[in-house]
C-alpha positions as CSV (number, residue, x, y, z in Angstrom):
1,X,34.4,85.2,-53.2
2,X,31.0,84.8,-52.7
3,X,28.7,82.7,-55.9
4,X,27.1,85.4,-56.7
5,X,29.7,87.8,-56.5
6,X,30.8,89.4,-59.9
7,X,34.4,88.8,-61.1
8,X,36.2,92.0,-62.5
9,X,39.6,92.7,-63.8
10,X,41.4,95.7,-62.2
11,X,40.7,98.9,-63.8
12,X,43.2,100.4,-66.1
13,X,42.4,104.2,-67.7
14,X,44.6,103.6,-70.0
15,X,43.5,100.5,-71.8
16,X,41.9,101.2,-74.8
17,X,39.1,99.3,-76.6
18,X,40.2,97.6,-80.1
19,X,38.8,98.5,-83.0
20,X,35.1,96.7,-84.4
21,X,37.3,95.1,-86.9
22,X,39.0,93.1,-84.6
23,X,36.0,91.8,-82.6
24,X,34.0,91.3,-86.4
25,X,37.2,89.2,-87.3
26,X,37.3,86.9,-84.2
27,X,33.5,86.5,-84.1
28,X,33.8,85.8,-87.6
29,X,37.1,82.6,-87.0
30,X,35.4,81.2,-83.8
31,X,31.6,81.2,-86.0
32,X,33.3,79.4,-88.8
33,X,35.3,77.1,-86.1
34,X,31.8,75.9,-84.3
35,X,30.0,75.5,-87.4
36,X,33.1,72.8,-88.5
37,X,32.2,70.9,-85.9
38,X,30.6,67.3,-86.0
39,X,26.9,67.9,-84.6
40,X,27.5,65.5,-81.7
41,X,30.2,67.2,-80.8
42,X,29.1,70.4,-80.9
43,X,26.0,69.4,-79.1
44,X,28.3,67.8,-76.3
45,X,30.9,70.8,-76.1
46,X,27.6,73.1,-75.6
47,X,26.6,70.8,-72.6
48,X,29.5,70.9,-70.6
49,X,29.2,74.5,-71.2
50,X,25.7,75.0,-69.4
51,X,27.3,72.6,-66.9
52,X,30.3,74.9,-66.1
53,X,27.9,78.1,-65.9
54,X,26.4,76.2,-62.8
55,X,28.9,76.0,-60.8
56,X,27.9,78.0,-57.5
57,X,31.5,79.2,-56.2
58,X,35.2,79.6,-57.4
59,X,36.6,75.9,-56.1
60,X,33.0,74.3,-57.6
61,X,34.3,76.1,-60.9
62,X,37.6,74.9,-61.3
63,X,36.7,71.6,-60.0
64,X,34.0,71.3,-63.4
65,X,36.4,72.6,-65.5
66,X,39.0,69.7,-64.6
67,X,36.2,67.5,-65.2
68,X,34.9,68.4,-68.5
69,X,38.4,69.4,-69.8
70,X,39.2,65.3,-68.6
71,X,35.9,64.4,-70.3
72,X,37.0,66.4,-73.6
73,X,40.1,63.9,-74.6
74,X,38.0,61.0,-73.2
75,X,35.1,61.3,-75.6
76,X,34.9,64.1,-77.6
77,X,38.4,64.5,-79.2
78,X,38.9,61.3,-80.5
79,X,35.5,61.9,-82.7
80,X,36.7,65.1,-84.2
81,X,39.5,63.0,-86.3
82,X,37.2,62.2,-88.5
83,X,35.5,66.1,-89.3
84,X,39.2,67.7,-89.2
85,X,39.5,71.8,-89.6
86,X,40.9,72.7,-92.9
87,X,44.2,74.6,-91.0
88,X,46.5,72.1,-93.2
89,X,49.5,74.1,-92.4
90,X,51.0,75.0,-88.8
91,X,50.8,78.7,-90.5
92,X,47.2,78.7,-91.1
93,X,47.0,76.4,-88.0
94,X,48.7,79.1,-85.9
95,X,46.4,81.7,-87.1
96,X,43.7,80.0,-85.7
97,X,44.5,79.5,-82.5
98,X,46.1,83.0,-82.3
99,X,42.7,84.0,-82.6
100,X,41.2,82.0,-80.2
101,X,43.2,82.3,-77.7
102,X,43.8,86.1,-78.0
103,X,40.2,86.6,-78.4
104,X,39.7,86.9,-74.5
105,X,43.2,89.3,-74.1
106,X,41.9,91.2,-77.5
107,X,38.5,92.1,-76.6
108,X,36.9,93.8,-73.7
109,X,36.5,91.1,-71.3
110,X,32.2,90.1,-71.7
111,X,32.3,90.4,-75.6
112,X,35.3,87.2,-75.3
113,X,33.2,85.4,-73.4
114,X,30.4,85.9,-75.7
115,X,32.5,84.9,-78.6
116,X,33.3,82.0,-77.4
117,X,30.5,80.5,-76.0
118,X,27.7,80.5,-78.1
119,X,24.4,82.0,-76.7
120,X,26.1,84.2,-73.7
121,X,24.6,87.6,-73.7
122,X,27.5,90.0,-74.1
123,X,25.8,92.4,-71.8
124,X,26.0,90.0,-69.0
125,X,28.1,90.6,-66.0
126,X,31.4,88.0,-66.0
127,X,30.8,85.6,-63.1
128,X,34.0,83.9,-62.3
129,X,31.4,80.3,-64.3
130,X,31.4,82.5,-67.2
131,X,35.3,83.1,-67.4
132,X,36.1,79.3,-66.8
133,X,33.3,78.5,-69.2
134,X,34.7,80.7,-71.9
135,X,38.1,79.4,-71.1
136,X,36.7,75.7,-71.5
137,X,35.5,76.7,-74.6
138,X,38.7,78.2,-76.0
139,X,40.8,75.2,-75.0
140,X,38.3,72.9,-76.8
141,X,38.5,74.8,-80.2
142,X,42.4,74.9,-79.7
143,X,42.4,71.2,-79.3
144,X,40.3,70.8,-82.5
145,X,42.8,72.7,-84.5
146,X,45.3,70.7,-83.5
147,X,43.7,67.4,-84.2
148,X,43.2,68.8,-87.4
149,X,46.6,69.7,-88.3
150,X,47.8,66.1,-87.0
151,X,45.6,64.6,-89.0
152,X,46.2,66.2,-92.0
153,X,50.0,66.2,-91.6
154,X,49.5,61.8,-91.2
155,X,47.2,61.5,-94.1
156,X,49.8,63.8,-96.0
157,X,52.2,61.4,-95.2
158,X,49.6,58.6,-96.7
159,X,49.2,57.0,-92.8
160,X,45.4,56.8,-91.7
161,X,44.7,59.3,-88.5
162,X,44.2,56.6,-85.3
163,X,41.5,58.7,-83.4
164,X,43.9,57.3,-80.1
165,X,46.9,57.9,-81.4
166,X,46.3,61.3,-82.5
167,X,44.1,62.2,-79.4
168,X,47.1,61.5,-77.4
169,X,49.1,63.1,-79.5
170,X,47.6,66.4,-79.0
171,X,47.6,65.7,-75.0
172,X,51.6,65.4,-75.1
173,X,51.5,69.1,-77.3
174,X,49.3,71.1,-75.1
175,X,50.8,69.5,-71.8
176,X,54.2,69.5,-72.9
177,X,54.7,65.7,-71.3
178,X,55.6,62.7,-73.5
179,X,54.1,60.3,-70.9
180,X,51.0,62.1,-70.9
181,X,47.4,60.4,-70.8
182,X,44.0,61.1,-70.3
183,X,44.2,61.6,-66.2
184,X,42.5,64.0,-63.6
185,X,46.2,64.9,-63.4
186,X,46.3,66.0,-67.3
187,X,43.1,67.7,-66.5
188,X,44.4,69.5,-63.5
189,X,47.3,70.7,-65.9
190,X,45.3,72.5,-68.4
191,X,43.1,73.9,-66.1
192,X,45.9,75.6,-64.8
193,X,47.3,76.6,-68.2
194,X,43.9,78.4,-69.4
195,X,43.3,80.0,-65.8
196,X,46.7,81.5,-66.5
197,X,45.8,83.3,-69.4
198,X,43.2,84.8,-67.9
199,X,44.9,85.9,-65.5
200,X,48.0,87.4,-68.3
201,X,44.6,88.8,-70.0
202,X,43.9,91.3,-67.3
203,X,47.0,93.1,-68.2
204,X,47.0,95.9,-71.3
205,X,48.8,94.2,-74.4
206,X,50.6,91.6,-72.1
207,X,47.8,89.0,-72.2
208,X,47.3,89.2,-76.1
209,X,51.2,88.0,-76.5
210,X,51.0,85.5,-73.7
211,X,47.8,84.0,-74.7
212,X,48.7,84.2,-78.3
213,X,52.6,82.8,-77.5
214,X,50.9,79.9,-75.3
215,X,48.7,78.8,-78.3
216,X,51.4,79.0,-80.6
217,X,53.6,75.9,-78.1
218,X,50.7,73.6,-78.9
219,X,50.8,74.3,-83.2
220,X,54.7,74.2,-82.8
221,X,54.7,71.1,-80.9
222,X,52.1,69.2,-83.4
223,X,54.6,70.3,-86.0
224,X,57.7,69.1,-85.0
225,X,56.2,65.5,-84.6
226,X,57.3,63.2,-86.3
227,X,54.9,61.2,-89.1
């Protein structure tokens, strides 16, 4: 596929747009999540992406996200122990990231993309930048919900959040590997994992559960942890 090339789902008659209460309610979530954020963070998270909405072909695309997925758990995680989300429950935490995540299967496919990255015209056409972008963007809220429930689950216990600790702790829940570190190969394994949602979202009905279900292993596995 060519750069400049314009990256469509397959049509489907039958899929029918959700209602404006459903986009107002997600636009709402995601607005509250980036306004939660530190201001360096934010600031960083915007960044990479203007970096990832460079990229000039498919493989240039992927290749960015691995790197400022990689990037993400290097530098900016670790900061957002200290500014958690108030989802103090893997209930309210769930919610959360059932909205983010099913945002992109839930809505027509440019108003996601505009909901989750901040400044994107939702009249736009959705380059294949623009999907990984948006899909860069969804991972890093998700992560910052789950720092935030670890953290609060620790200082419930009265143990002070280690920005390492709990940095890596959120790696082994979205990767599903106990020996998990920051590594281009950690990177490579999310990349996948949000590309494949994506791809699930194309698919009436199908992508909401998937994406929704694959957000809910990362909240389930922060909960079972042990404090």
């Amino acid at each position: 596929m060519a750069a400049h090339d314009v990256w469509e789902p397959p049509p489907d008659p039958n899929r029918r747009r959700p209602s404006a209460a459903i986009a107002r309610a997600a636009q709402a979530r995601l607005r509250e999540l980036w306004s939660s954020l530190p201001p360096t963070a934010a600031s960083e998270l915007r960044a990479a992406v203007v970096r990832l909405r460079r990229s000039r072909s498919p493989r240039q695309a992927v290749a960015a996200l691995e790197h400022e997925i990689e990037h993400l758990f290097e530098n900016i995680a670790p900061t957002l122990v200290h500014h958690p989300f108030p989802s103090r429950t893997p209930a309210r935490a769930y919610a959360t990231v059932a909205a983010i995540a099913g945002t992109a299967a839930a809505v027509e496919e440019m108003e996601a993309i505009a909901l989750l990255i901040p400044g994107v015209n939702g009249a736009a056409a959705p380059t294949l930048p623009l999907v990984v972008a948006a899909s860069f963007g969804a991972l890093a809220l998700e992560a910052y919900i789950a720092v935030s429930l670890r953290v609060h689950m620790l200082e419930r216990a009265g143990h002070v959040a280690d920005p390492a600790s709990v940095t890596r702790d959120v790696l082994r829940a979205m990767t599903g590997r106990e020996d998990v570190r920051v590594t281009k190969l950690a990177a490579k394994a999310l990349t996948r994992r949000m590309l494949r949602r994506w791809s699930r979202g194309v698919v009436p009905l199908v992508g909401i559960g998937y994406a929704s279900w694959d957000a809910h292993k990362t909240i389930r596995a922060i909960a079972r942890m042990p404090v």
